[in-house]
C-alpha positions as CSV (number, residue, x, y, z in Angstrom):
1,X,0.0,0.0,0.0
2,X,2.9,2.4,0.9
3,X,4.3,1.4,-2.4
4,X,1.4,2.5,-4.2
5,X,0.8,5.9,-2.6
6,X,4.4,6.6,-3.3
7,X,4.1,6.3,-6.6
8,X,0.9,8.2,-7.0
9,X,2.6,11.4,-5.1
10,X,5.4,10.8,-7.7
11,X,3.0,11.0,-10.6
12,X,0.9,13.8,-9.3
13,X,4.4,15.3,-8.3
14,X,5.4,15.2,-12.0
15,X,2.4,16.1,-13.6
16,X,2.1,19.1,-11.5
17,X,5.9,20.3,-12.5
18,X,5.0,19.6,-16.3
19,X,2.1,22.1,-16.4
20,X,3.6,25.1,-13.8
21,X,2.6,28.5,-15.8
22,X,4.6,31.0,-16.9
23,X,3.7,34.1,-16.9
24,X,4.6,37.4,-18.6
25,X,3.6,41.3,-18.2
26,X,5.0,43.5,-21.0
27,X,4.1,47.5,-21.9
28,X,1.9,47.5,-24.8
29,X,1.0,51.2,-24.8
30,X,1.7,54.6,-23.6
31,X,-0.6,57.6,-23.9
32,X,-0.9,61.5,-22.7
33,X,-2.9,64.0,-23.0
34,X,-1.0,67.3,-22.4
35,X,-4.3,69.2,-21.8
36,X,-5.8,67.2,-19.1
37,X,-2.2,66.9,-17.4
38,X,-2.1,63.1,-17.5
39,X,-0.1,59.6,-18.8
40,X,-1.8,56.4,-19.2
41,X,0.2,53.2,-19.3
42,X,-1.6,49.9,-20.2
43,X,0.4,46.4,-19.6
44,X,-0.8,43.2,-20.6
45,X,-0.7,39.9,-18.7
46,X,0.0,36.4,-20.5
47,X,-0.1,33.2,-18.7
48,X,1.4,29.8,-20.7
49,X,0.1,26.4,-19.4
50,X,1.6,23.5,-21.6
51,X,1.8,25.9,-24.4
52,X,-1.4,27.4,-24.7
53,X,-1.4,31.2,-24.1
54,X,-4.1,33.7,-22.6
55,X,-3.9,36.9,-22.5
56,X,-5.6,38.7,-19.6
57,X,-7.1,42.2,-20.5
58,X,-5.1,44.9,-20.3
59,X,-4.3,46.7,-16.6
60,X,-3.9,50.8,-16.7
61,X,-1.6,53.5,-14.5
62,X,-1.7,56.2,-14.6
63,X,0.3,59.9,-13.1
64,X,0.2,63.7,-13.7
65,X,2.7,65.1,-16.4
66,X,4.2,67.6,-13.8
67,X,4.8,65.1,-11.1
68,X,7.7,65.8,-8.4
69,X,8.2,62.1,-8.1
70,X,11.5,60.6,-9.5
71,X,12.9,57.8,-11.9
72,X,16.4,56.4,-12.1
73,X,17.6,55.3,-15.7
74,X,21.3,54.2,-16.2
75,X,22.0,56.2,-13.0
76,X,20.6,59.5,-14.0
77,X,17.3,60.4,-11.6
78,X,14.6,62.4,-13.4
79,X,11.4,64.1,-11.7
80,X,8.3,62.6,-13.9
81,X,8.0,66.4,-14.8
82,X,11.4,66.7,-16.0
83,X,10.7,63.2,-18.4
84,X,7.3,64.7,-19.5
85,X,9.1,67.9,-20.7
86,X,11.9,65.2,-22.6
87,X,9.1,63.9,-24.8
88,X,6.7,67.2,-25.3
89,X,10.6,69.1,-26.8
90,X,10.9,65.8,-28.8
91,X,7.3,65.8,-30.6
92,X,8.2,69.5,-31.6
93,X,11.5,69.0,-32.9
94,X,9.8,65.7,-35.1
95,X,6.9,68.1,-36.0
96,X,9.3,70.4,-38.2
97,X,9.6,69.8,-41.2
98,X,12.7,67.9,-42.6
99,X,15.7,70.5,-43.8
100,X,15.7,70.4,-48.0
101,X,18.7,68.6,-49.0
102,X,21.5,70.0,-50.2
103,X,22.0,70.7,-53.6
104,X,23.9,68.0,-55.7
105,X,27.4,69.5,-56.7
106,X,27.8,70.7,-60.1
107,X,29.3,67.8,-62.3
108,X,30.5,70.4,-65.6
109,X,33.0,72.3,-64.1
C-alpha cells in the first residue's frame, strides 16, 4: 500500500511540474494628454500552461505630467515632470519639417 501511494505522489508530483505556468507582463501602450495633465500606461498579462497562451485584458496606471516624483535610468534620476518635458521638446522638434537637402554638386565644371 505504501508502495502505491508513493508512486501516485510521484505522478501527481510530475504532472504538477510539467504544467507550472509561466507568466509574462509587458508594456503595450503609452498615452498622454498634455491638456488634461495626465499619462496612461496599459500592460498586458500572458499566462502559458503547456503551451497554450491567454492573455488577460489589459491593466492601466496612470500619473500627472508635472509630477515631483522621481525615476532612475542608467544612474541618471529624473522628476516625472522633467521626463514629461523630454518627450513634449521631442514631438516638436519631429513636428518640423525635414531641412531640404543640399544641392547635388555641379558635375561640368
Amino acid at each position: 500500500m505504501k508502495t502505491r501511494f508513493a508512486l501516485f505522489l510521484a505522478v501527481v508530483g510530475l504532472a504538477a511540474a510539467a504544467s507550472d505556468p509561466t507568466v509574462s507582463e509587458s508594456l503595450v501602450r503609452i498615452q498622454c494628454d498634455p491638456a488634461s495633465g495626465q499619462v496612461q500606461a496599459f500592460f498586458e498579462k500572458v499566462v502559458t500552461v503547456e503551451g497554450q497562451s491567454f492573455r488577460q485584458p489589459w491593466t492601466q496606471v496612470s500619473w500627472p505630467t508635472g509630477s515631483d516624483k522621481t525615476v532612475t535610468v542608467d544612474g541618471k534620476t529624473y522628476t516625472y515632470a522633467e521626463v514629461m518635458a523630454a518627450v513634449v521638446a521631442i514631438a516638436n522638434q519631429e513636428n518640423q519639417p525635414a531641412p531640404a537637402p543640399a544641392p547635388a554638386p555641379d558635375a561640368s565644371k
